[in-house]
N, C-alpha and C positions, 0 to 999 in steps of 0.2 A: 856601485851601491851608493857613492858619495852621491851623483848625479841624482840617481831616484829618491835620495833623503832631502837633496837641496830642493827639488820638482816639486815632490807630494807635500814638503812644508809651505810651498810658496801661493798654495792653494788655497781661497779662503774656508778659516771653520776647519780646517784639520788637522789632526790631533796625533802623535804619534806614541804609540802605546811599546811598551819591550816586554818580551815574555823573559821567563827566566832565564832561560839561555841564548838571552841576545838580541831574539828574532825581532825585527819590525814588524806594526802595521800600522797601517795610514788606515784614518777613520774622519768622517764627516759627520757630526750631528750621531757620533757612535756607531754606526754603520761603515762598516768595514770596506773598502774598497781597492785596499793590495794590502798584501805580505809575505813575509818570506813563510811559506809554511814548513813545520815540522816535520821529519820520517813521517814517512806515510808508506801503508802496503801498496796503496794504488800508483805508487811512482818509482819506480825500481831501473837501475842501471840496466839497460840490453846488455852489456858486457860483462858485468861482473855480478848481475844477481841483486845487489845491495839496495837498501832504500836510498831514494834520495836525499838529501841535504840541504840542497841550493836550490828550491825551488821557491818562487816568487808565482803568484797569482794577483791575477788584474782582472779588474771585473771589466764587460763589454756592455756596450748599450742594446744587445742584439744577439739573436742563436744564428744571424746572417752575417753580420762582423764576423761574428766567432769564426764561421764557416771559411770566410775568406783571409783571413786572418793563418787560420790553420792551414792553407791552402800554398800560404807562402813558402816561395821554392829555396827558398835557405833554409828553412828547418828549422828555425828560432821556436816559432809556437809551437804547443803540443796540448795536448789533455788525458785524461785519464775516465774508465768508467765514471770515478766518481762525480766527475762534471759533465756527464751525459744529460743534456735539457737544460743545463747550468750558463748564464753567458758570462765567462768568463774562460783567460784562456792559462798554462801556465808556462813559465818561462824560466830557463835554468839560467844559476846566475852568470856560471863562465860564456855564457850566450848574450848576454848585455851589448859586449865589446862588438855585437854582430848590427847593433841596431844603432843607428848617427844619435846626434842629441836629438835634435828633433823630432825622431819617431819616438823616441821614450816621454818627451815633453807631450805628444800626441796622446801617446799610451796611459797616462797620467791624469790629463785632462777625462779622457772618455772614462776612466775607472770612477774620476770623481763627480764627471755631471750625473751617473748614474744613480749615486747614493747621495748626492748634495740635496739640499730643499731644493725647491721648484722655485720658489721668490730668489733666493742665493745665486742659481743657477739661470737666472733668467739676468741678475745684475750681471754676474760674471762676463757672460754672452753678450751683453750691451756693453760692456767695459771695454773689451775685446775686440769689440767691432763684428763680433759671429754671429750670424743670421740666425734666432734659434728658429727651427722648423717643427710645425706642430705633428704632436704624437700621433695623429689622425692620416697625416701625409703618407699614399702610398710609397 
């Protein structure tokens, strides 16, 4: 969790907000783009029944990410009805330790060009050296 607080701070424009009981979210321009979400019915333990606790949501640039994303044969991604048509994907926290730094630094960026400005996210990409490719491109 230190890794994803030091990432999503180091991102330009955002913001990090704590719910009462602890929870992170990273937001850009107040637009939400990961958190650790609360019990939820739609996320429950296979083993023991229980709501989840450690779950973490990332938004995706794509319902096609998403797909492939969730497609990963480690088992790290997953989702729930409630993010059916949603692109984003969710990830439990003891499953962090499954992903190197750099797919999280990955996973970070893409949550935030989603919700950044369009000007922000166009500097960013030129800062970076990353080609932004347009929204039009098959």
């Amino acid at each position: 969790m230190a890794d994803l607080d030091a990432l999503a701070l180091s991102m330009p424009q955002t913001t990090k907000e704590t719910s009462d009981d602890g929870r992170p979210s990273y937001l850009v321009h107040g637009k939400l783009f990961c958190c650790h979400r609360g019990r939820r019915r739609d996320a429950i333990d296979p083993q023991t029944g229980e709501r989840l606790d450690d779950v973490l949501m990332f938004r995706v640039g794509e319902l096609g990410l998403k797909e492939l994303m969730l497609a990963d044969d480690r088992g790290v991604f997953f989702t729930t009805p409630h993010f059916d048509g949603y692109p984003a994907v969710l990830v439990r926290i003891p499953d962090l330790d499954r992903l190197d730094r750099d797919e999280l630094h990955d996973m970070v960026i893409e949550a935030w060009l989603t919700r950044a400005q369009k000007r922000a996210a166009k500097s960013w990409l030129a800062e970076h050296g990353v080609a932004d490719e347009p929204a039009d491109r098959p």
